[in-house]
MARKOLLO-235223 format. One line per field, with one value per atom (N, C-alpha, C, CB): x, y, z. Coordinates in pm, whole numbers. Atoms other than C-alpha are relative to their C-alpha. Glycine has a CB too. Layout:
BEGIN
px c(X;...)
py c(Y;...)
pz c(Z;...)
***
This chain:
BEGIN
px c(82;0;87;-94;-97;286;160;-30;-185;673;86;85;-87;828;15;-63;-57;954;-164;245;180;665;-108;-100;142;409;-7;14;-27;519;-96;146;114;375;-109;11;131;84;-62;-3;46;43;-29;72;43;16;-80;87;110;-251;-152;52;97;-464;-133;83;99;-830;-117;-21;111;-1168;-1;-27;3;-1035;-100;121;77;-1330;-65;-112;84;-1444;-35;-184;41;-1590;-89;-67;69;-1818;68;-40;-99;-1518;129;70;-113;-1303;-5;-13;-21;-1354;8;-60;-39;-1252;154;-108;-197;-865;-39;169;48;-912;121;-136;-139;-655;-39;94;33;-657;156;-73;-109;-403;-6;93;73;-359;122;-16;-124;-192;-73;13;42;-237;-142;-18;144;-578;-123;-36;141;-756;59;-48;19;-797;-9;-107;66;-787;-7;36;43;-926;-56;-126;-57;-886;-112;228;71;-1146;10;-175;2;-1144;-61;159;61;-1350;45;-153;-110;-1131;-60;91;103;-1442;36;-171;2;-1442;-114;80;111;-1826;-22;-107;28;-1976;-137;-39;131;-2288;-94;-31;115;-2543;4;-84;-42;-2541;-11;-39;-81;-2328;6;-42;-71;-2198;165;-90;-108;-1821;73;84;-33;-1627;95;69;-66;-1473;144;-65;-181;-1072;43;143;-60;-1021;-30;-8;88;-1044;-68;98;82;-1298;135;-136;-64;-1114;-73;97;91;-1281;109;-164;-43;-1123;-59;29;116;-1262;81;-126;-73;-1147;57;-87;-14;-955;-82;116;132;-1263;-77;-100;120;-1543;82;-102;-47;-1373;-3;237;21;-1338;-121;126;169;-1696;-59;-83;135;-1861;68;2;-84;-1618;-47;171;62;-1715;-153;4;124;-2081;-29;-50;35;-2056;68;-2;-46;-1868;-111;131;90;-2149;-154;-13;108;-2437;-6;-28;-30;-2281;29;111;28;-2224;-182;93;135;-2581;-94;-70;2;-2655;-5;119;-33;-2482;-79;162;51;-2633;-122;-9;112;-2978;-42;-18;-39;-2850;-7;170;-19;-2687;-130;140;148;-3032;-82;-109;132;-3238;70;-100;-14;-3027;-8;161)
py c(-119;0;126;-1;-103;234;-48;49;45;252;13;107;-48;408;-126;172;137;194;35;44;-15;368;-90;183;97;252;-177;20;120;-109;-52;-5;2;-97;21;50;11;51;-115;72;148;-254;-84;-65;92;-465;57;-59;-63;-260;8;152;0;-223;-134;-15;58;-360;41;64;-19;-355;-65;137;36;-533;-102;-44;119;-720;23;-32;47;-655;156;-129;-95;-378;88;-55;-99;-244;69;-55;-51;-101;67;-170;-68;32;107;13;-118;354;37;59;-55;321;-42;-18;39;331;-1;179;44;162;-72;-99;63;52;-69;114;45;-121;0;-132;34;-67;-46;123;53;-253;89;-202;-73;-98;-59;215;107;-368;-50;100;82;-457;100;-59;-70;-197;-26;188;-26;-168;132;-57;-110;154;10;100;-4;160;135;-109;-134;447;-2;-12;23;500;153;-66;-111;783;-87;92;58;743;105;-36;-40;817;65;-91;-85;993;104;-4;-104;1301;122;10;-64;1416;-33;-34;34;1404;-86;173;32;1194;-1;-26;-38;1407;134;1;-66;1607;197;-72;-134;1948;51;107;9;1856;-48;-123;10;1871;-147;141;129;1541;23;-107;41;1430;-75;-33;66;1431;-70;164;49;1357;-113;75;111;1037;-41;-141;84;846;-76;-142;60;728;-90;84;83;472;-121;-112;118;267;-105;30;90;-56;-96;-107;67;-315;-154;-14;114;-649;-91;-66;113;-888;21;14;-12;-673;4;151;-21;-614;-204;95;174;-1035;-42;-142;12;-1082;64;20;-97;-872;-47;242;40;-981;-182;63;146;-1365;4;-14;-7;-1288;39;62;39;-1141;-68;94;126;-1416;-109;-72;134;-1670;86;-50;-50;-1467;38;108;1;-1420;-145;98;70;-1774;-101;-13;44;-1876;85;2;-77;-1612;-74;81;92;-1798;-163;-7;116;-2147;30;-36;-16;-1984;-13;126;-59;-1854;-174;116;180;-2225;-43;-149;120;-2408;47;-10;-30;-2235;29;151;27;-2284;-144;51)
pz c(0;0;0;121;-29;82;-15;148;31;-51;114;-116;-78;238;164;24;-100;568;130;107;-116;791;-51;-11;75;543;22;-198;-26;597;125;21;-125;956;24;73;60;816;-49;-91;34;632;78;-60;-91;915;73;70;-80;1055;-79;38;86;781;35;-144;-67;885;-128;172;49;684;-142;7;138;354;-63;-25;41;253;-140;109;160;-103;-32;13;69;-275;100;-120;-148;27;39;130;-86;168;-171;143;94;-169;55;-157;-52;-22;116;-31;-98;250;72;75;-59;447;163;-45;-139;800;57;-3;-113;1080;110;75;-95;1366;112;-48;-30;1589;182;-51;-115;1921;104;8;-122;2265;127;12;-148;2564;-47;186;-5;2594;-47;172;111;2362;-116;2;142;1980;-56;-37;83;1815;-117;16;171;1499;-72;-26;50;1284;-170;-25;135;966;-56;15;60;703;-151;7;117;350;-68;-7;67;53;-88;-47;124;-172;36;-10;-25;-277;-1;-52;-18;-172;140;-94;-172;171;-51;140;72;181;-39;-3;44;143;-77;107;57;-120;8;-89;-46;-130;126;-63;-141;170;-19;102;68;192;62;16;-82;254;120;-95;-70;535;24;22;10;531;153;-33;-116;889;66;79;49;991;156;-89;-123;1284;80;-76;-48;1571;131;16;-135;1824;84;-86;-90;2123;39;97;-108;2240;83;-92;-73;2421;-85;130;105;2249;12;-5;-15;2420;-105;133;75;2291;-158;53;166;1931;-91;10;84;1879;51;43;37;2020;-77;86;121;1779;-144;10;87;1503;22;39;-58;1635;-54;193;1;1622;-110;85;171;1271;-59;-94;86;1131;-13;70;-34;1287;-79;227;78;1146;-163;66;130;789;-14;-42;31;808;-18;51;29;875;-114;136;132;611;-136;-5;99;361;13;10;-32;498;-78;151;56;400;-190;58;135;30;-21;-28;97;-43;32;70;3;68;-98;149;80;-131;-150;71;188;-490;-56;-64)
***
């Protein structure tokens, strides 16, 4: 994602890569003891309602490393039964 030696460490932080839902967006996760801070900014250049200006700066939220893999746990198990539904019914 980045040439320089900082950017590298970036790379191992990088969080949200799941598909096209997320192309626009640059997300982190970075950990310090027993929180998560995860870092979001969306890379468009409109805000979302229109002629509204975008948002360069980016969202910053702390949580804790429990709650962050229960909720991460809980949507894994609900996108799998998701999918369970999809396959039965082709």
């Amino acid at each position: 994602m980045y040439n320089d030696g900082a950017g590298a460490a970036l790379d191992r932080c990088v969080f949200l890569e799941w598909g096209e839902c997320t192309d626009d967006v640059t997300a982190f996760a970075f950990p310090d003891g027993d929180r998560v801070h995860l870092a979001c900014r969306l890379r468009d250049s409109g805000g979302a309602a229109r002629g509204t200006a975008a948002r360069h700066e980016p969202t910053v939220v702390s949580v804790s490393r429990a709650v962050l893999v229960e909720t991460l746990e809980r949507g894994l198990a609900v996108a799998e039964d998701e999918w369970s539904v999809r396959l039965a019914a082709q």
